[in-house]
N, C-alpha and C positions, 0 to 999 in steps of 0.2 A: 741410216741417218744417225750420229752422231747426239748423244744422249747431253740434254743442257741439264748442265749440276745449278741447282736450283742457290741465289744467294749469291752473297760475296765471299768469293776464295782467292787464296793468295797460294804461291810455292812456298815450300820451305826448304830448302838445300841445305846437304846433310854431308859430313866430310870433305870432299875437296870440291863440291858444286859439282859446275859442266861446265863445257864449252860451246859455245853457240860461234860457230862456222856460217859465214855467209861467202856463195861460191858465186861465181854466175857470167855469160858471157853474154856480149852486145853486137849483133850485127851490122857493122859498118857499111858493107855494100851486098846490100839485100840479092840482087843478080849472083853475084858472085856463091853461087849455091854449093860447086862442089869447096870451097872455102871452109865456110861455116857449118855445112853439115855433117861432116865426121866431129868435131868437137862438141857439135847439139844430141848428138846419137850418144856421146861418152856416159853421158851423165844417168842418165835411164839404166845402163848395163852398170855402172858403177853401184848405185842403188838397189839395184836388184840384187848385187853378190852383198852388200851392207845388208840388207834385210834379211837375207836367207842365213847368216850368222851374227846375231847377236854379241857374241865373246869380240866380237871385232870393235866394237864398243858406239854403235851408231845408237843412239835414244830414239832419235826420231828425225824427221824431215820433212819439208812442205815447200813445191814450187810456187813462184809467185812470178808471173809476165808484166812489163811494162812495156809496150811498144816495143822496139828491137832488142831490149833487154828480158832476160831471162835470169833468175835469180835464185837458187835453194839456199830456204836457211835448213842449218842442219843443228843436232842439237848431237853432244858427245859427250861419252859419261870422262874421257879425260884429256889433256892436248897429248900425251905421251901415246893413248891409242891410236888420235887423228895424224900424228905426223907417223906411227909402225903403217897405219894402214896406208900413206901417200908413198912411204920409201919401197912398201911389200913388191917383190919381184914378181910373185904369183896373184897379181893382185888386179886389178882393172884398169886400176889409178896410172900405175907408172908407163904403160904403153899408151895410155892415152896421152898424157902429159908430156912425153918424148913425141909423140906424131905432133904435135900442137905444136911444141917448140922450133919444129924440124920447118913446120909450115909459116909459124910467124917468122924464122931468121929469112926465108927467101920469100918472104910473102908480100902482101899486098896493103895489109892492112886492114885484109876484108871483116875479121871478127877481133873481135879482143876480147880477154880476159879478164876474172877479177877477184881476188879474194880475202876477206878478215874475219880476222879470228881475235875474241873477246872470252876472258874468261870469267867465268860467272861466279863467284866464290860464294860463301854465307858471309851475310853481312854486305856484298858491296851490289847488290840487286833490290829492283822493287817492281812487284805485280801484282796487280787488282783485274780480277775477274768477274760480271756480274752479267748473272743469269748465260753462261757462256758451254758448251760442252767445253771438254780439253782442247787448249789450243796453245800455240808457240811453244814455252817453258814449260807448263804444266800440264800437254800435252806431254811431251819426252818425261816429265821427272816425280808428274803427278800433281796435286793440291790437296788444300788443307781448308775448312772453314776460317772466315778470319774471325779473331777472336777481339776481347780487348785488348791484349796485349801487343795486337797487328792492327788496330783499327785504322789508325794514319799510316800516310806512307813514310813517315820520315821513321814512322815503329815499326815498317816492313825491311825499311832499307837497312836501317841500326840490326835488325834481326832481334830485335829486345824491346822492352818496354821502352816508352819515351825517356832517350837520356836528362830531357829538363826535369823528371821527377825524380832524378839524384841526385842533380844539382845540390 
């Protein structure tokens, strides 16, 4: 079980932030099984060769279901790592991503795709965490007590003290 950091903590992102990747596919016609299940099988073996190497630049990750949708948010320490490891020839990504393609241009419709990508810099983010273990951002990037200097969120977001006390 997943250890609750006791208190309000916040991220702080440091150099170029992350990237928070959100992937995820929706099954359109549930029957249509052999369809959708090579593209739902990708993602698991994708994750698995992410996890087993760090330098590849994965922080962290967490599936989330919504009825026919299926959703990973991923978290990445840069977008130059996320787009080396989607182009990687030795990689999971591009032979899944070519079968996908190959089955949506003659296909059905049966599943669809989906993905955005957001980058998270210092300064243009804001998170409050209370009484919470690591989760989303500060799961991949870590947290900090907040202090005064973060109490509000508009002094989480600025990444500084409240800009009206320079006014």
């Amino acid at each position: 079980m997943a250890t609750v950091q006791r208190g309000r903590r916040t991220t702080r992102l440091e150099g170029d932030g992350a990237v928070v990747f959100l992937v995820g596919m929706r099954v359109n016609r549930v029957r249509a099984v052999r369809r959708w299940a090579p593209v739902a099988a990708a993602m698991p073996r994708m994750l698995a060769e992410l996890g087993r190497d760090p330098a590849l630049g994965l922080l962290g990750a967490r599936t989330w279901v919504s009825g026919r949708t299926v959703m990973v948010v991923q978290y990445w320490r840069s977008v130059e790592l996320l787009h080396a490891y989607a182009a990687a020839h030795d990689a999971e990504h591009l032979p899944a991503w070519r079968t996908f393609n190959r089955a949506a241009r003659a296909g059905d419709g049966s599943v669809g795709v989906f993905h955005e990508t957001y980058l998270a810099t210092p300064g243009t983010t804001e998170t409050i965490y209370v009484d919470m273990p690591g989760t989303g951002l500060a799961a991949a990037t870590g947290s900090v007590p907040v202090s005064s200097r973060t109490d509000r969120a508009v002094q989480r977001l600025a990444g500084s003290a409240d800009p009206l006390e320079h006014a």
